[in-house]
C-alpha positions as CSV (number, residue, x, y, z in Angstrom):
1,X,-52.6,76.5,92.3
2,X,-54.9,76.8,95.4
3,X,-57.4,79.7,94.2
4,X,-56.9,81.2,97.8
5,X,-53.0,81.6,97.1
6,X,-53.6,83.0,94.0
7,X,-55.5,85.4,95.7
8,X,-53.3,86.1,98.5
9,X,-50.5,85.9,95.9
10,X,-52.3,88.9,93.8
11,X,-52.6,91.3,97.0
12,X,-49.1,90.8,98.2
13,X,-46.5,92.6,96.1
14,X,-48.5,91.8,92.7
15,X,-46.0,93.1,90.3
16,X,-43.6,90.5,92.0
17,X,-43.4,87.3,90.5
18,X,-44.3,83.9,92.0
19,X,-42.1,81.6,90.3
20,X,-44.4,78.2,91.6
21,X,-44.9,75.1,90.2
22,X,-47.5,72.0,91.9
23,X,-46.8,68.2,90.6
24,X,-43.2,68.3,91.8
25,X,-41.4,65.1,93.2
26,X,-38.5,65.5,95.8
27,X,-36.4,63.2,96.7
28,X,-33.0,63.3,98.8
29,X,-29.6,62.6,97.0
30,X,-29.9,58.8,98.4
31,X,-33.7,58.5,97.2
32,X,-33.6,57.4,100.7
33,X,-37.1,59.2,101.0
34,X,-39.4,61.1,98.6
35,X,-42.6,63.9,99.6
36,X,-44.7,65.7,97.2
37,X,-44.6,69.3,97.9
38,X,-48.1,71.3,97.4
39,X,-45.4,73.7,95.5
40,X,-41.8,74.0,94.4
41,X,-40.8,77.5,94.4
42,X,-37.8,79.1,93.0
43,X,-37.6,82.3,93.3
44,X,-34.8,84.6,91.5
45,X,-34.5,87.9,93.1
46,X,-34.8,89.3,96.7
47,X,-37.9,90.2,96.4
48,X,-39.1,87.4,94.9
49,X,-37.8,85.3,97.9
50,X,-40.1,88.0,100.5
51,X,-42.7,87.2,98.7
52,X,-42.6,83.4,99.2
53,X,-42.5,83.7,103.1
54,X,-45.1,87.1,103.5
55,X,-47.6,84.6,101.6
56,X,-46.3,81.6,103.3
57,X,-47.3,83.4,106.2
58,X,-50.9,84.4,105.3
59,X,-51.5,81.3,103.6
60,X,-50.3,79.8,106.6
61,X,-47.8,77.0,104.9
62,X,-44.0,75.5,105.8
63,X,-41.8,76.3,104.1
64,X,-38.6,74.0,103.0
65,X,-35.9,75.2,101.6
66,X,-33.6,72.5,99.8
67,X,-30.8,72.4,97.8
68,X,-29.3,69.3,96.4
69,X,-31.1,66.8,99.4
70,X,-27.8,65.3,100.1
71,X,-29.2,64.7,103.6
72,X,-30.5,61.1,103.5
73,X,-33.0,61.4,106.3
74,X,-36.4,63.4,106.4
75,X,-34.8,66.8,107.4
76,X,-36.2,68.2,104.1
77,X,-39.3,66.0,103.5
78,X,-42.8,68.6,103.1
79,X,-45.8,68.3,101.7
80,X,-45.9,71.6,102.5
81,X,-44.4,74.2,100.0
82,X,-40.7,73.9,99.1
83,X,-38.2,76.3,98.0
84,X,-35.1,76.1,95.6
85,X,-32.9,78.8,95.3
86,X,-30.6,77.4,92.5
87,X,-31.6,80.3,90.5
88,X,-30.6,83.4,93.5
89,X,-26.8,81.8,93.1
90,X,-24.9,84.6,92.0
91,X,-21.4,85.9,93.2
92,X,-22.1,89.1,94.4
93,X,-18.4,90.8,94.8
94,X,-14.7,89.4,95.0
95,X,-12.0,92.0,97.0
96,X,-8.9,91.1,96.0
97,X,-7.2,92.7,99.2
98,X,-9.0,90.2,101.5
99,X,-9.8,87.6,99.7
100,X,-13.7,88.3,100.8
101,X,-16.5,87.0,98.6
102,X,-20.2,88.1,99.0
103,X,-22.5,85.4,97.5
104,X,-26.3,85.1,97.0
105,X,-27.0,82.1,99.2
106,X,-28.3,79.7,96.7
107,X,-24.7,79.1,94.8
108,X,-23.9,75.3,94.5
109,X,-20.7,74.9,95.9
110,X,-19.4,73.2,92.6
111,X,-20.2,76.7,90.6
112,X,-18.4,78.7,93.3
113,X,-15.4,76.7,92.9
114,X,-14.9,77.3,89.2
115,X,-15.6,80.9,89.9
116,X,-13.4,81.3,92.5
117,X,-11.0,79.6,90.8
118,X,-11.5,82.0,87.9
119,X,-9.9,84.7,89.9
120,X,-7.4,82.9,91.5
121,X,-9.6,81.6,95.0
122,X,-10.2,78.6,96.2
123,X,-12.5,76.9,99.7
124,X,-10.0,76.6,101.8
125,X,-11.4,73.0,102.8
126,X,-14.5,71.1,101.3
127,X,-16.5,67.5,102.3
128,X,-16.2,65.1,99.9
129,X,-18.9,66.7,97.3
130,X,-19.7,69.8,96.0
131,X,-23.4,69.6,94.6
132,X,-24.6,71.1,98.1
133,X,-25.6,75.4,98.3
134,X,-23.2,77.1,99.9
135,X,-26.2,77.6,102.6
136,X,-27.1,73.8,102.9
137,X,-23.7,72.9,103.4
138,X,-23.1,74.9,106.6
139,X,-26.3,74.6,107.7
140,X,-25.9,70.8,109.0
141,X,-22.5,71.6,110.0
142,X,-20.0,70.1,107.0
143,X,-16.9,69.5,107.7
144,X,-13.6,67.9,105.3
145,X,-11.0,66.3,107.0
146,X,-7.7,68.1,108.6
147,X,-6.4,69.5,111.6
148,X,-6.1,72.6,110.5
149,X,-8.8,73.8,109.5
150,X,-12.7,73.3,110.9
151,X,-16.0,72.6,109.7
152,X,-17.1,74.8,106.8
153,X,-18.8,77.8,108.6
154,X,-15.4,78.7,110.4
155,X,-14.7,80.6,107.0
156,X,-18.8,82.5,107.3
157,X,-17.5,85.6,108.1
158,X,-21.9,87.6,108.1
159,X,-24.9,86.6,106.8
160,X,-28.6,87.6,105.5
161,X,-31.4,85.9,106.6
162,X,-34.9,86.8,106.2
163,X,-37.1,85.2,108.8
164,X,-40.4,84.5,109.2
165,X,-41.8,88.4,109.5
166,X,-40.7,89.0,105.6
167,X,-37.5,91.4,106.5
168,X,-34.2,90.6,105.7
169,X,-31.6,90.7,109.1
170,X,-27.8,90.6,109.0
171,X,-25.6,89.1,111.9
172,X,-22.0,88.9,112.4
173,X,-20.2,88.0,115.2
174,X,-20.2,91.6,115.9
175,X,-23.6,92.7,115.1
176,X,-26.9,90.2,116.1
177,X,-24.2,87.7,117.4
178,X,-26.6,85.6,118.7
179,X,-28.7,85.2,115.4
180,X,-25.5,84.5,113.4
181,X,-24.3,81.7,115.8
182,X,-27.9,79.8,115.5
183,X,-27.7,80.2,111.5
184,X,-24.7,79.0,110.7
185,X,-25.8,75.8,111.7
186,X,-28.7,76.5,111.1
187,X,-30.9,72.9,110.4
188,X,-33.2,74.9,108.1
189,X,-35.6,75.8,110.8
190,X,-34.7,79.9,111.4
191,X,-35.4,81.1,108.2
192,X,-34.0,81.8,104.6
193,X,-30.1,82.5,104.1
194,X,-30.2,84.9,101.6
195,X,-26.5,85.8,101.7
196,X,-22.9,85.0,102.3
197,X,-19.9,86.3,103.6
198,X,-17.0,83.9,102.9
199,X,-13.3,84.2,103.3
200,X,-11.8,82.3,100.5
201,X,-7.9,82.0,100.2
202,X,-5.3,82.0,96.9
203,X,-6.0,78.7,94.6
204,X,-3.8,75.9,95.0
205,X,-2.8,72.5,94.3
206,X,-2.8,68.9,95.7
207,X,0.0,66.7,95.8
208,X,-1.5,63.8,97.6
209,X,-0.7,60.2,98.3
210,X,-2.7,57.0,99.4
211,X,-1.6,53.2,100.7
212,X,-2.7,50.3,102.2
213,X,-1.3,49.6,106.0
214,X,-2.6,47.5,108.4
215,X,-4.9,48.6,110.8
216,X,-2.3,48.4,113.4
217,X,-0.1,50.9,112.0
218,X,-2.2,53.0,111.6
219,X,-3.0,52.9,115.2
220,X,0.1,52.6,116.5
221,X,1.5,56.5,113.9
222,X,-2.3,58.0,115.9
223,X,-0.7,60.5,118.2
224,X,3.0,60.6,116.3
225,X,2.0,62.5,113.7
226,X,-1.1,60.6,111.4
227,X,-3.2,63.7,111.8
228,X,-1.0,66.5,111.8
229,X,2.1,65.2,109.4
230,X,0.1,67.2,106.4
231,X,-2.9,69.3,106.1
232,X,-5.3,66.8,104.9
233,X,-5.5,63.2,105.8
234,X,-8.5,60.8,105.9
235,X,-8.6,57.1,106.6
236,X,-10.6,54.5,104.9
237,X,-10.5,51.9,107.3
238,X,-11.3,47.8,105.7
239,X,-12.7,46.2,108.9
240,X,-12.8,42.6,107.7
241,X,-9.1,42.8,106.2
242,X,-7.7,44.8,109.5
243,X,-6.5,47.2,106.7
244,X,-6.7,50.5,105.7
245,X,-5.9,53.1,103.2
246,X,-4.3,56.6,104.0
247,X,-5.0,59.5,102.6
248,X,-2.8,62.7,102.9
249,X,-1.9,65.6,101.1
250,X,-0.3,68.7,101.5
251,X,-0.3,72.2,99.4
252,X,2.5,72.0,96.3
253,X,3.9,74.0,93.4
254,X,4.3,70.9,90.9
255,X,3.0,69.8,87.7
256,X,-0.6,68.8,87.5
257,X,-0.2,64.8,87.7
258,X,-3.4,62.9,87.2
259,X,-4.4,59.9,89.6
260,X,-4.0,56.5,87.3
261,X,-6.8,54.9,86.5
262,X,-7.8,51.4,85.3
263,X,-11.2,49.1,83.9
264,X,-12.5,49.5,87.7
265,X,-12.5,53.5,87.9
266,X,-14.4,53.5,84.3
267,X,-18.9,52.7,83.5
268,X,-17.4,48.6,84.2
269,X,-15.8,49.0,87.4
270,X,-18.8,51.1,88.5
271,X,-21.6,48.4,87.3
272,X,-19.7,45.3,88.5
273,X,-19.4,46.6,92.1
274,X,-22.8,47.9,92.0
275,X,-24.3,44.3,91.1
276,X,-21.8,42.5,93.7
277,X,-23.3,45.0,96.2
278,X,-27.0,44.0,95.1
279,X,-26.3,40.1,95.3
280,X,-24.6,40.6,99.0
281,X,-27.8,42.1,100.2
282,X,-29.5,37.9,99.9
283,X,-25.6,36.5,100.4
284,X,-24.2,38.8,102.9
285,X,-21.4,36.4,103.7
286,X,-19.5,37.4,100.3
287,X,-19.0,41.1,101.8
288,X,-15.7,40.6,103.5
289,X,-14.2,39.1,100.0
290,X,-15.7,41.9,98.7
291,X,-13.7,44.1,100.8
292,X,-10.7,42.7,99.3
293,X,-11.8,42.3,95.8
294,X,-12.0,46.2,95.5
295,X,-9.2,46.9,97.3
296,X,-6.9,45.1,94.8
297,X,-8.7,45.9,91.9
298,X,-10.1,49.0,92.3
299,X,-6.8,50.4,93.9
300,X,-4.4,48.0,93.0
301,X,-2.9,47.8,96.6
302,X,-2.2,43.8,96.8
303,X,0.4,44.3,99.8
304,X,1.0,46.3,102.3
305,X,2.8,49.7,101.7
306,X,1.7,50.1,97.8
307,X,0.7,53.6,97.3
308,X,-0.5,55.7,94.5
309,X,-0.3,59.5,94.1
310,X,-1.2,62.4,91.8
311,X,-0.7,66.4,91.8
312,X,-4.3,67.3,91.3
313,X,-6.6,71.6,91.6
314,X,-7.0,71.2,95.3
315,X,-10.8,71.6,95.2
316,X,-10.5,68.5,93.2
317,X,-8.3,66.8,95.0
318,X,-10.5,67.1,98.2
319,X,-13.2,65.8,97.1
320,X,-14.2,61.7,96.6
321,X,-16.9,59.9,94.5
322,X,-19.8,58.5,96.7
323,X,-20.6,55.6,94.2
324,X,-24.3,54.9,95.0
325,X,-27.3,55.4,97.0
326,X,-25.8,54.8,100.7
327,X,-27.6,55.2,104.1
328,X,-24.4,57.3,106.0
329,X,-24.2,57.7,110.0
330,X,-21.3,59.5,110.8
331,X,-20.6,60.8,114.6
332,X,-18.0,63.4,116.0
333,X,-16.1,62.1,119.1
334,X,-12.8,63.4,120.5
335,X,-9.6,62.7,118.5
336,X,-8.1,60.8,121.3
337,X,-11.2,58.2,121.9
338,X,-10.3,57.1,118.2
339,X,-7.8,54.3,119.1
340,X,-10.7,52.9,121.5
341,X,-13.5,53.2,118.9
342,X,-12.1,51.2,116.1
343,X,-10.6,48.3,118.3
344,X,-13.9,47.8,119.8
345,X,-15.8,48.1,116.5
346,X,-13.1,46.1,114.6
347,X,-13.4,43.4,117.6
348,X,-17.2,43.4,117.6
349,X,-17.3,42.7,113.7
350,X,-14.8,39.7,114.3
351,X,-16.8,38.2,117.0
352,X,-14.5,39.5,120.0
353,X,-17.5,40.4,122.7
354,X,-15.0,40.6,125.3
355,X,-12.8,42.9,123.6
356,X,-15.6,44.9,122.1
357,X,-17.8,45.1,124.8
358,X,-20.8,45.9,122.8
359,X,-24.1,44.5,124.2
360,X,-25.7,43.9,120.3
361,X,-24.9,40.2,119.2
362,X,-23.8,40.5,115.8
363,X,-24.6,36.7,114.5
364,X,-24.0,36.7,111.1
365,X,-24.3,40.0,110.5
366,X,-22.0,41.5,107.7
367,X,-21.7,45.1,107.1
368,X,-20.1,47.3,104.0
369,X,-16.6,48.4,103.6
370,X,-14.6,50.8,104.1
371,X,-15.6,52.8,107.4
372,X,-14.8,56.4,106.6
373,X,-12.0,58.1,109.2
374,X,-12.1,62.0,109.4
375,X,-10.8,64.6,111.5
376,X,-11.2,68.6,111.8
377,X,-10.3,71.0,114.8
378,X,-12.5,74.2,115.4
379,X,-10.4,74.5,118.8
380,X,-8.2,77.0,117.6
381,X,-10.6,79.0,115.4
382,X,-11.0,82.6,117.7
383,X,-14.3,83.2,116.1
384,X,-17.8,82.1,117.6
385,X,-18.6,79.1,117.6
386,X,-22.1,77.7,116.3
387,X,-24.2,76.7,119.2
388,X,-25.0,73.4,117.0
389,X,-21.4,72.9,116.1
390,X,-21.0,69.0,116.8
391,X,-16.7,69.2,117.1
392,X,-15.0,69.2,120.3
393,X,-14.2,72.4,121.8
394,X,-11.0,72.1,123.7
395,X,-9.2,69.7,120.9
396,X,-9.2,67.7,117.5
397,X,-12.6,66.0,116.1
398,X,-12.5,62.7,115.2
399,X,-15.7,61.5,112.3
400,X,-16.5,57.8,112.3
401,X,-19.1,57.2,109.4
402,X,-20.6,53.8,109.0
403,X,-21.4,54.0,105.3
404,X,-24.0,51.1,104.0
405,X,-24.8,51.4,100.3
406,X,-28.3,51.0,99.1
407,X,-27.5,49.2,95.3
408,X,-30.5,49.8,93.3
409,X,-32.1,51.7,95.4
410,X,-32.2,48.5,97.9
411,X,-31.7,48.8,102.0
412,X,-29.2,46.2,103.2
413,X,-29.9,43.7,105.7
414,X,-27.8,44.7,108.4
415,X,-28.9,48.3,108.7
416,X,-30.8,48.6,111.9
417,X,-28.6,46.4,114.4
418,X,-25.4,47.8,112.8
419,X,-26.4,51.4,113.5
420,X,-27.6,50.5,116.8
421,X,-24.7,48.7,117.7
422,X,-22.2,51.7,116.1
423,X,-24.3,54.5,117.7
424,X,-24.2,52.6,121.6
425,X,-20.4,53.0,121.0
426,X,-20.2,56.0,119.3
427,X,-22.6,57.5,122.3
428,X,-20.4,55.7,125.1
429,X,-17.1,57.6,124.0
430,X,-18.8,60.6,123.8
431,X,-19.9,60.7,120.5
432,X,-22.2,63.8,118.9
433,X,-24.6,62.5,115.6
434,X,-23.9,64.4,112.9
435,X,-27.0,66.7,111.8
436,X,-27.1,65.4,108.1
437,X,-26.7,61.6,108.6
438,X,-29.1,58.7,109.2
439,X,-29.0,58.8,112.8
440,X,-31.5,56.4,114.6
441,X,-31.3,55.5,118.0
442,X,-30.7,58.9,119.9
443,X,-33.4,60.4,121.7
444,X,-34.1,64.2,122.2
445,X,-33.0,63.8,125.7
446,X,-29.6,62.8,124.3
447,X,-29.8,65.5,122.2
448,X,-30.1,68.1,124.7
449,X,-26.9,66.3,126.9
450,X,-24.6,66.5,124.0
451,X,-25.2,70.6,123.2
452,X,-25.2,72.5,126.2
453,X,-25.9,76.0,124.4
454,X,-29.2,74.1,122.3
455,X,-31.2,76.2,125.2
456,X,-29.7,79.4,123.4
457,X,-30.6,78.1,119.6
458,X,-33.8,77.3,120.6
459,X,-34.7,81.0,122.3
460,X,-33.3,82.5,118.9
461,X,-34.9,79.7,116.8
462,X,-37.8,80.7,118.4
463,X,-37.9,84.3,118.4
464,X,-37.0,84.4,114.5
465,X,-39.9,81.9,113.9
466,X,-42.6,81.9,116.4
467,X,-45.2,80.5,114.8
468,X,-43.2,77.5,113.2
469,X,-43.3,78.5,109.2
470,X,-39.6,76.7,109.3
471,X,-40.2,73.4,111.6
472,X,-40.8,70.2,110.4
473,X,-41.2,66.8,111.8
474,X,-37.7,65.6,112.4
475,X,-37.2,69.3,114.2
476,X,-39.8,68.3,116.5
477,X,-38.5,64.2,117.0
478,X,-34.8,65.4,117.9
479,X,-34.5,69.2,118.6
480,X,-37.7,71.5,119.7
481,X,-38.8,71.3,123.2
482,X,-42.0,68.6,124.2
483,X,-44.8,70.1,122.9
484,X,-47.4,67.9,124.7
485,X,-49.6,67.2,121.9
486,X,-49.6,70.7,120.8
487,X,-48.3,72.1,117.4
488,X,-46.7,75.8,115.9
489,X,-49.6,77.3,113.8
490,X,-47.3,76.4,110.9
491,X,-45.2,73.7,111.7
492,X,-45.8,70.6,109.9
493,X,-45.9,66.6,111.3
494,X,-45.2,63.4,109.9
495,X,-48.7,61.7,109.1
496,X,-47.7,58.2,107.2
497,X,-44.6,57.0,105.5
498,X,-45.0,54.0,102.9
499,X,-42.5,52.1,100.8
500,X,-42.0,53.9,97.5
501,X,-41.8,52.0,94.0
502,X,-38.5,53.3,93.3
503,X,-37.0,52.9,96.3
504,X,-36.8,54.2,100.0
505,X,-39.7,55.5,101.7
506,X,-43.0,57.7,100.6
507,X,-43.3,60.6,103.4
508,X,-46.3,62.3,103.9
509,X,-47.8,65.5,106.4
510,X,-49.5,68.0,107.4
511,X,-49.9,71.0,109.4
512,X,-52.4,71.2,112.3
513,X,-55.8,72.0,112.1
514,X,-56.7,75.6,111.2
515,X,-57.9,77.6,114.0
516,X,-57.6,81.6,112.9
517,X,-57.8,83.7,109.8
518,X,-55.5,83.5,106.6
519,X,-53.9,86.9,108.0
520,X,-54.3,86.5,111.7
521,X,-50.5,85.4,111.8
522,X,-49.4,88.9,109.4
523,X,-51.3,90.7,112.5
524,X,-49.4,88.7,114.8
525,X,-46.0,90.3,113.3
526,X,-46.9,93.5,113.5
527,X,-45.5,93.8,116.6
528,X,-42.2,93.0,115.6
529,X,-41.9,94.3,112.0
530,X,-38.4,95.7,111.0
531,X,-35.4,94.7,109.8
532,X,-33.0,94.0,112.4
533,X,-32.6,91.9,115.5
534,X,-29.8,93.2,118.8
535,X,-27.2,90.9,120.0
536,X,-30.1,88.7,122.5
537,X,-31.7,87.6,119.4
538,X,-34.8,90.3,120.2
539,X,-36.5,91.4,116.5
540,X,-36.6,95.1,116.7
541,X,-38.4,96.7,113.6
542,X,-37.9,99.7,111.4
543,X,-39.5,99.6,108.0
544,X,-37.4,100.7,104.7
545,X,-38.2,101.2,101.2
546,X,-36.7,98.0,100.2
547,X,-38.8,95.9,103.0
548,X,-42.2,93.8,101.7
549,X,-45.2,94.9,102.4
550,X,-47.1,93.4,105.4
């Protein structure tokens, strides 16, 4: 460890411990990048977690913190110090009377299942994984996929947060409103989510159901009832067959029934897909009899109409396995636009310019199967919203997500013009990027256009962070304001990326040039130290026995 952090680390709370380690290798989920943090730190206790950001602060580092790195992009790339709280992931308190469960913030969602489930909770909706934090997943704005419910921090009911001063703040839509409404989606940039307030509901099971139909069925059933028949229904749409499968399922009483399974669903299935998906990336013309190959092998739907289904524990039932390494671009456009967006994509990958009316020529381009079709509706949730929150306010959300595998670690061919022709579409109906995906062509003007309350997350980002401990690269590419050559005293830039042996991309940066004192920043703060912030976001300050020291 740096001998000047050591130091700093010895003066600052020195019966706290420092739980760091140097020679660590990060990489997301997707291995779709990799940085080399200066040090990992996971921290245990409260305390502990002060600690980190007072020194981050004189030591004048950024700070990252990550969970599983399911985000595929650069979101949580440092070479800067990083922070894992996998080991502050307790459950905190369960009442029974309101079904209200306080959590420490680092709690993988898969370990807050089985508790929950231990006393007879349950999420009332998940994504399609649960290896994310509890904190991660809200932070970028998750979402699973039914009309009745909305993306995951509808159920945050407060929060902790300690920012960049070292003092843990609580919001709630009635107390520090405007803090809590730029945390829950948060992007990592306002500080560290200590805590969660979550309204779970009773457990309960899945009786679900999926077939094959063709496209046009499906199409024709959108506004008769496809969304809204049961609570959960999601759509994996097989452009080159004009096919897809339906997913629904609604709440039941029955008998645990397990899915079936066959050769395909086993280690086999898994490998022999894997390889067809590696050969495809030198003969991409084999992809649209690939589509078809899984579809009767894997599910065993050879005609239209066969369906399978299975009573499964609905946390279980919700969620999917992602297979492999895969590049994901998902946007949020308006429920209704749905028709429009997969006619003209659908045409487009056919060859139908006149129908699709997509100026990208696709010659010979082949792209992966299926297209993932989700929906969610945050319309009628009376709470505030997040001023990040991607959905449609007035109505349902439709998700398109153009998922392109990566077998062994390998980027497919049709990556860039695919995404750029997907993203012109998705951006002409309206279309909002979705904060955790791959994302590529959209520029921070855009940005600003599609949020019209990023002016109020940026004040609040701002006043909880001044000095940029939190802010990395991608922050300043796609969300802080033009700097004009200028950087935060802490934030961090991109310097290099470089193809990585295993795979994906090498990312490399650093943080400006240093210009004042190790503790010129901790004299900075001392106009604003306290503990709490008022409703505009302003950090008032009065100091308690349990704060850190400045």
């Amino acid at each position: 460890m740096d001998p000047h952090v050591e130091s700093e680390s010895s003066q600052i709370d020195g019966d706290v411990a420092f739980r760091a380690s140097s020679n660590h290798r990060h990489h997301t989920w997707a291995k779709t990048y990799h940085s080399f943090p200066e040090l990992y730190i996971q921290p245990r206790t409260i305390q502990e977690i002060r600690k980190v950001v007072n020194l981050a602060r004189r030591c004048r580092k950024r700070l990252v913190v990550v969970g599983c790195g399911h985000s595929p992009s650069d979101l949580t790339c440092t070479s800067s110090w990083m922070v894992n709280l996998d080991h502050y992931n307790k459950i905190l308190s369960i009442d029974k009377s309101t079904n209200c469960v306080v959590m420490q913030a680092g709690i993988r969602l898969y370990d807050l299942i089985a508790q929950l489930q231990e006393n007879g909770l349950a999420m009332p909706n998940l994504g399609s994984i649960d290896n994310q934090s509890i904190a991660g997943a809200f932070a970028t704005a998750t979402h699973g996929s039914s009309t009745r419910h909305g993306i995951l921090s509808q159920s945050v009911l407060s929060l902790k947060i300690i920012l960049a001063h070292g003092r843990e703040v609580s919001c709630a839509p009635d107390k520090n409103s405007d803090l809590f409404r730029a945390a829950l989606v948060s992007l990592g940039a306002l500080g560290i989510i200590t805590e969660v307030v979550f309204q779970a509901v009773p457990t309960f099971k899945l009786q679900w159901s999926q077939s094959l139909h063709p496209l046009e069925d499906v199409i024709r059933d959108w506004k008769t009832g496809l969304w809204t028949r049961t609570e959960f229904t999601r759509i994996w749409w097989l452009p080159y067959s004009k096919k897809a499968i339906r997913w629904r399922a609604d709440k039941t009483e029955e008998e645990i029934r397990l899915p079936p399974s066959n050769w395909w669903t086993g280690a086999l299935g898994f490998h022999t897909y894997h390889t067809l998906l590696y050969i495809s990336n030198w003969f991409p013309s084999i992809l649209p009899a690939l589509e078809g190959f899984v579809v009767n092998v894997q599910y065993g739907f050879t005609h239209d109409g066969a369906h399978t289904t299975a009573v499964q524990e609905g946390q279980s039932g919700l969620l999917m396995n992602c297979l492999y390494s895969q590049f994901v671009n998902e946007w949020a456009i308006p429920l209704d636009k749905g028709p429009e967006a997969l006619t003209r994509l659908s045409a487009w990958l056919h060859g139908d310019d006149e129908t699709a009316r997509i100026p990208y020529d696709l010659d010979g381009l082949y792209v992966h199967a299926p297209i993932e079709v989700r929906v969610t509706d945050t319309s009628t949730n009376p709470g505030l919203r997040p001023y990040l929150d991607n959905t449609v306010p007035d109505g349902p959300t439709l998700y398109l997500n153009a998922t392109l595998y990566r077998p062994y670690n390998t980027d497919p061919p049709c990556r860039k013009r695919y995404y750029e022709a997907f993203e012109w579409l998705m951006k002409e109906l309206g279309g909002r990027p979705h904060w955790a995906k791959n994302f590529s062509t959209v520029t921070k003007q855009e940005i600003y256009s599609m949020y019209p309350k990023m002016e109020d997350w940026l004040r609040v980002r701002g006043e909880a962070d001044p000095e940029g401990m939190f802010v990395g690269d991608w922050h300043r590419r796609l969300v802080l304001a033009d700097d004009h050559g200028e950087s935060l005293r802490s934030e961090e830039r991109m310097v290099r990326v470089e193809p990585a042996k295993a795979g994906g991309l090498n990312w490399f940066g650093q943080l400006p040039a240093k210009s004042t004192s190790s503790n010129s920043s901790e004299e900075s703060f001392d106009l604003i130290h306290g503990s709490e912030a008022d409703d505009r976001g302003s950090l008032h300050v009065e100091k308690s026995e349990t704060e850190a020291r400045p």
